[in-house]
N, C-alpha and C positions, 0 to 999 in steps of 0.2 A: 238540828245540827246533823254533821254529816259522819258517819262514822270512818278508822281509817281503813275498814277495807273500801269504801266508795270513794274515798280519797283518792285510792289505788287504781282503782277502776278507771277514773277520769283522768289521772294522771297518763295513764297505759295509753290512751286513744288524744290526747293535745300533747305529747310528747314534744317542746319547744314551735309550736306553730306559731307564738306569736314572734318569735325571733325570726322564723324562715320568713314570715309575710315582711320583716323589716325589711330583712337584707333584698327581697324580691323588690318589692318597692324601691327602696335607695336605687336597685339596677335599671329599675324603668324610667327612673327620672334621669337619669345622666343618658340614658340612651336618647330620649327627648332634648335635652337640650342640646346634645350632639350634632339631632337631625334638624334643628331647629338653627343652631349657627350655623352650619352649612347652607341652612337656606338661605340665610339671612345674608353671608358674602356672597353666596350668586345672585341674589336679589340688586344688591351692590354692587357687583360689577356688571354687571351686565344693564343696569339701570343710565349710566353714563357714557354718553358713545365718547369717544374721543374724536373731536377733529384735527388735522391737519392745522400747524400753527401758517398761519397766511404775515407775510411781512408786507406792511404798507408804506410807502415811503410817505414824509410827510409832504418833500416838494411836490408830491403827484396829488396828494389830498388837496392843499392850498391851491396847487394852479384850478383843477378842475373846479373846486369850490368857486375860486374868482370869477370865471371865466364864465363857467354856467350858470352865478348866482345861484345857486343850489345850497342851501343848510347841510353841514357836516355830518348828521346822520344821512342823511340818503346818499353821499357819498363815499363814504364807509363801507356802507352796506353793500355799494355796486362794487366799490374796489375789493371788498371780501367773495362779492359773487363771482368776482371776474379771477381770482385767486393774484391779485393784486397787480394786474396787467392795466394801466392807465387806457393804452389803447382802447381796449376793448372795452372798457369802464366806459369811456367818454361815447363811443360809438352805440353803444347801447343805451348810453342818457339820452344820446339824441336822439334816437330813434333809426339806425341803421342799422 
């Protein structure tokens, strides 16, 4: 056993260190997660580009589809390249 002047002794030199190591702790985890959601919405926004909404008419989808026999994905896709310009869509299917 320990007598209480070595009580005193020990006490003298851990004077509350397990409470400072709490409260130190507690500090670095919230600093962590701080730096950690910050990354995580730039990771987020910056992850999604935004494009330009393109308006396609449907009359300009159906004629072209008819016309050129062509399945409605590839003509979608040329009227979204063309930024929804038929001319240009049609001229480019065909090859000019």
């Amino acid at each position: 056993m320990t007598t209480p002047e070595e009580e005193k002794q020990v006490d003298k030199h851990n004077w509350g260190s397990d409470e400072l190591s709490k409260v130190s702790d507690t500090q670095e985890e919230r600093e962590d997660t701080k730096m950690s959601a910050a990354a995580l919405d730039k990771m987020i926004s910056s992850a999604v580009p935004t494009r330009p909404k393109i308006n396609i008419k449907r009359e300009d989808l159906l004629m072209i589809m008819n016309e050129l026999e062509l399945p409605e994905a590839t003509v979608r896709s040329k009227l979204i390249e063309t930024n929804g310009d038929a001319r240009a869509a049609l001229r480019s299917l065909i090859g000019f």
